[in-house]
N, C-alpha and C positions, 0 to 999 in steps of 0.2 A: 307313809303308806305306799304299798307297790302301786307301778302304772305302767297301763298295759293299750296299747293301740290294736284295735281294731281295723287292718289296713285293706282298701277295698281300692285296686289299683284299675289305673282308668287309661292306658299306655295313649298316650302321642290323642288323646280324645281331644278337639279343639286347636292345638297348636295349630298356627299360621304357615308355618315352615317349620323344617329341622334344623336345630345349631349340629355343630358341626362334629361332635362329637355325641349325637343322639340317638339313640336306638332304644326306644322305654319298653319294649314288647323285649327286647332281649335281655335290657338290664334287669326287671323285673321278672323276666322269666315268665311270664302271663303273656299268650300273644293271643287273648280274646278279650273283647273289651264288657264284661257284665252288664246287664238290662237292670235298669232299675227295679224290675221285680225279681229279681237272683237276690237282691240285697238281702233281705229279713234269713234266706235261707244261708248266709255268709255269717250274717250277725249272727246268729242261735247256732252255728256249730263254732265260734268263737267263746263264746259266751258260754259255752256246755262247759268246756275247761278252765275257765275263770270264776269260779265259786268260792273265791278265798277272802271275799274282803275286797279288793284289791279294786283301782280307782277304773277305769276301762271307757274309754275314746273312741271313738270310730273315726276314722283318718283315710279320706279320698286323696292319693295319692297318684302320681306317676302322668299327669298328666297337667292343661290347664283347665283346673273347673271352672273357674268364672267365665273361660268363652264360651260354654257350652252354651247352648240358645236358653232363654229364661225359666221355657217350662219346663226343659229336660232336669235342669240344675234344679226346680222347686221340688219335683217327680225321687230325684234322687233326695234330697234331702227330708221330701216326708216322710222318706221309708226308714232313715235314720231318727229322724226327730220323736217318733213313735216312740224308740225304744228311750227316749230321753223325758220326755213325759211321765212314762211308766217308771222309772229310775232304774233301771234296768243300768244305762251310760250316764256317764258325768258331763259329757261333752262332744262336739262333731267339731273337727277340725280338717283340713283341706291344704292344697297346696295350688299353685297358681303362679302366674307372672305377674311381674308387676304393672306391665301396659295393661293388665284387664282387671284394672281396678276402678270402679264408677260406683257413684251414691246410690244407685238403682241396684247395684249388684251386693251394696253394702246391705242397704235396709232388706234386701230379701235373705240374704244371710242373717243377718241378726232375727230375724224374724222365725226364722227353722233352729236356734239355739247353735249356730256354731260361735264355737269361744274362739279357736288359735286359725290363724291365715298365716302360712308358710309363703314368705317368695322364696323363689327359685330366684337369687341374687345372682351368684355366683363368680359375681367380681364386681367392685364398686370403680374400676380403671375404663374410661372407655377405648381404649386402645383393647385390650383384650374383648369386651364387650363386642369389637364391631369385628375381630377377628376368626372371633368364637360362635358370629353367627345370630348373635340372640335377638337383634331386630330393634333394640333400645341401648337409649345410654343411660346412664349412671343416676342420671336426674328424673330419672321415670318411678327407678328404685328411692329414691325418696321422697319423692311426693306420693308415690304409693303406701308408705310406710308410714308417716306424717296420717294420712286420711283412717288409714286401718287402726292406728292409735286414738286419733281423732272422736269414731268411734267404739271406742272401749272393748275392741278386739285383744287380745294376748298376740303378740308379732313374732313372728319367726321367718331369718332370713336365712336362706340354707348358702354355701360358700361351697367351691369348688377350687384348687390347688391342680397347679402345672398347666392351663388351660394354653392353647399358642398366645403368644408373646405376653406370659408371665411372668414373673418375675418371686422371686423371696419377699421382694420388698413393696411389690403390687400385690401381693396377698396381705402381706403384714397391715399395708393400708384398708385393706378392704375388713379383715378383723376390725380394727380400731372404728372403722364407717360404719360396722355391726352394732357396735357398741354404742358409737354416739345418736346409731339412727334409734335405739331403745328397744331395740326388741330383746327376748325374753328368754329365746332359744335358737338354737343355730344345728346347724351339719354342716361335717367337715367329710368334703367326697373330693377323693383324688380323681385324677380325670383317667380315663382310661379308653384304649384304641377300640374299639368294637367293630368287626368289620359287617358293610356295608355303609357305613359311615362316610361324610366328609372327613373326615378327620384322618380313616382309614386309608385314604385316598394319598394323603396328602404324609401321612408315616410312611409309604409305600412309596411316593416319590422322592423321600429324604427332606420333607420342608416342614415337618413337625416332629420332634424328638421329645418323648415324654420321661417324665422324672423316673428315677431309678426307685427300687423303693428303700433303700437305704436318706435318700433325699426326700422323699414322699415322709415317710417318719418321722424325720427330723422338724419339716414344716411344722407336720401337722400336732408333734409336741406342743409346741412354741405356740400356735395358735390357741392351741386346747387348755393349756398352762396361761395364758392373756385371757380369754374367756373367762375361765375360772376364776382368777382374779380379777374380774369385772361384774361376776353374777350371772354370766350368762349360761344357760343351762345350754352343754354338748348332749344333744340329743343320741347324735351319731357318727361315729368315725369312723371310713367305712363303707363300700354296699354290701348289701346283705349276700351270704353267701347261694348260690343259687347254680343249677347245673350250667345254665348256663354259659356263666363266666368262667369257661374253661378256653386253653388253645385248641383242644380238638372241637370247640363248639362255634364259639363269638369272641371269644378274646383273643384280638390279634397284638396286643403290647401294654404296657402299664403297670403302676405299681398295686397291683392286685395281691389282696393277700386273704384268703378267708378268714383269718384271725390280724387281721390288721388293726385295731383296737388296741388285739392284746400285748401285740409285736411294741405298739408304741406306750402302754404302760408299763412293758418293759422297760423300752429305755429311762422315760422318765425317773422308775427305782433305780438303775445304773446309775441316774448321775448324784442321787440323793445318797446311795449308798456308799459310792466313791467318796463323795464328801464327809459324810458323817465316819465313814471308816479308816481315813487318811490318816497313817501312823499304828494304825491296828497290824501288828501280824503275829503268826505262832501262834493262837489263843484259841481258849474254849472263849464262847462267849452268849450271851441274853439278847436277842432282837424281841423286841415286842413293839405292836403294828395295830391298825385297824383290823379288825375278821375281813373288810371284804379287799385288803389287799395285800393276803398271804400269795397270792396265786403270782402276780405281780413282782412283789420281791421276790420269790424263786425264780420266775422270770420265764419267759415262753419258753419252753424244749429246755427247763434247767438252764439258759444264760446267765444268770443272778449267780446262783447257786454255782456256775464254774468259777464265778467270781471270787466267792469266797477260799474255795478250792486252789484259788492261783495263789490267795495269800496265804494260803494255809491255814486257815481261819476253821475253828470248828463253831457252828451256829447252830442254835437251837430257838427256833424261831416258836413265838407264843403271841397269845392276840391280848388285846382290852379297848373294849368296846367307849371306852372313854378317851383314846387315842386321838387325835384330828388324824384325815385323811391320808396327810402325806409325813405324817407325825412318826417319830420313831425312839424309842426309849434303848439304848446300849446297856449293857450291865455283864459282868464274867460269870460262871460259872458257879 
């Protein structure tokens, strides 16, 4: 069944300080922060275009909710929980750090029906952790996670790639930390310069260098691919594309790509079709694929598809719905 979020962004609401690469009123593109009584008037023009069936979440995002003070956080959540009663929604979900996680903050979430608590992880290393600003280390992120599980929340740790003093291998760790800490769903956010930023500051004097996005890609393959083979649902690869994050706006450096997703399920059919086509050339020939990763094996702006074209390859690509994902049937003509 489709599923659809309901995202009610809440920028920099609560935080202690800024990491150092944070601007949530720019990233999000929202730079007012909604009153709890704006909510029901967000939800019902959300909810107007979603009459299909389809599973639908409301998702307080973009900031930390659990600092918020207790009544604001009740305040906002009755105004969700309403539509959760009525079935109107299946769920309220929320995002947060993991320093603001307490039994008191747990039992009044469970209490208003939210199912999923997202940390803002974004690296399990505390070397990048205390470079990047976030005010905790590594071990906050698991006993936060550990308690959220504890009680029978759905956990989601979101993870961030190229952060200063990152590493391939300090991510790849922090994956596998996703995994063994159990949660259920993740995002995968390349870091990117935002100016007015620390961060900004700090590319500007030459003491931070962000990933290219040919490297950005590659990581976040690799990640998204170990996930997948672990169960863990990729939520997001990605920020949303928004005016925002342009140079003439707030993007001062990064691997920023509006179709950044799709750039990287490109490559992933690149390397699947390299391999299954190895030894093919001159040929008519049969690809047959899942329907929903025709788009994919032609490959962002035709990449795929020059592929074929370099080997001479004539393809005639056709779908079956019986396919696994990254399944692919060869046959001539």
């Amino acid at each position: 069944m489709k599923h659809s979020n309901i995202p009610i962004f809440i920028p920099e609401l609560a935080c202690p300080h800024q990491c150092v690469f944070c601007n949530q009123a720019k990233i999000s593109g929202q730079m007012s922060v909604p009153t709890p009584e704006e909510i029901p008037a967000i939800i019902d023009t959300y909810l107007s275009t979603m009459n299909d069936g389809r599973e639908v979440e409301v998702a307080f995002f973009g900031g930390s909710f659990t600092g918020i003070p207790l009544d604001l956080q009740e305040h906002y959540l009755a105004e969700a929980h309403r539509y959760l009663r009525e079935g109107r929604i299946c769920g309220i979900r929320l995002s947060t750090r993991p320093d603001y996680i307490n039994d008191g903050v747990l039992d009044l979430l469970k209490r208003y029906g939210v199912t999923t608590i997202e940390l803002g992880a974004q690296s399990t290393n505390d070397d990048v952790l205390l470079a990047s600003g976030r005010g905790h280390k590594a071990d906050a992120i698991r006993r936060a996670s550990e308690r959220i599980l504890e009680n029978g929340f759905h956990l989601g740790l979101q993870m961030m790639i190229g952060l200063p003093h990152d590493t391939y291998e300090r991510s790849r760790q922090t994956v596998e930390d996703i995994i063994s800490l159990g949660a259920d769903n993740t995002r995968i956010y390349p870091t990117l310069v935002i100016k007015g930023t620390q961060l900004a500051k700090r590319y500007e004097s030459g003491h931070y260098v962000p990933l290219d996005l040919p490297t950005a890609l590659s990581w976040a393959k690799d990640f998204y691919l170990r996930f997948e083979a672990a169960g863990v649902n990729v939520l997001r690869v990605g920020l949303h594309a928004s005016e925002e994050l342009t140079p003439e706006r707030s993007l001062l450096a990064g691997p920023y790509h509006r179709s950044f997703k799709e750039l990287m399920m490109t490559e992933i059919w690149a390397d699947i079709l390299a391999e299954k086509l190895n030894g093919y050339n001159h040929q008519d020939m049969i690809l047959k694929v899942h329907p929903s990763q025709v788009n994919f094996v032609w490959g962002y702006a035709g990449k795929n598809k020059r592929f074929f074209e370099q080997k001479d390859l004539r393809v005639k690509l056709l779908t079956d719905d019986h396919l696994g994902k990254y399944e692919v049937q060869v046959g001539s003509c």
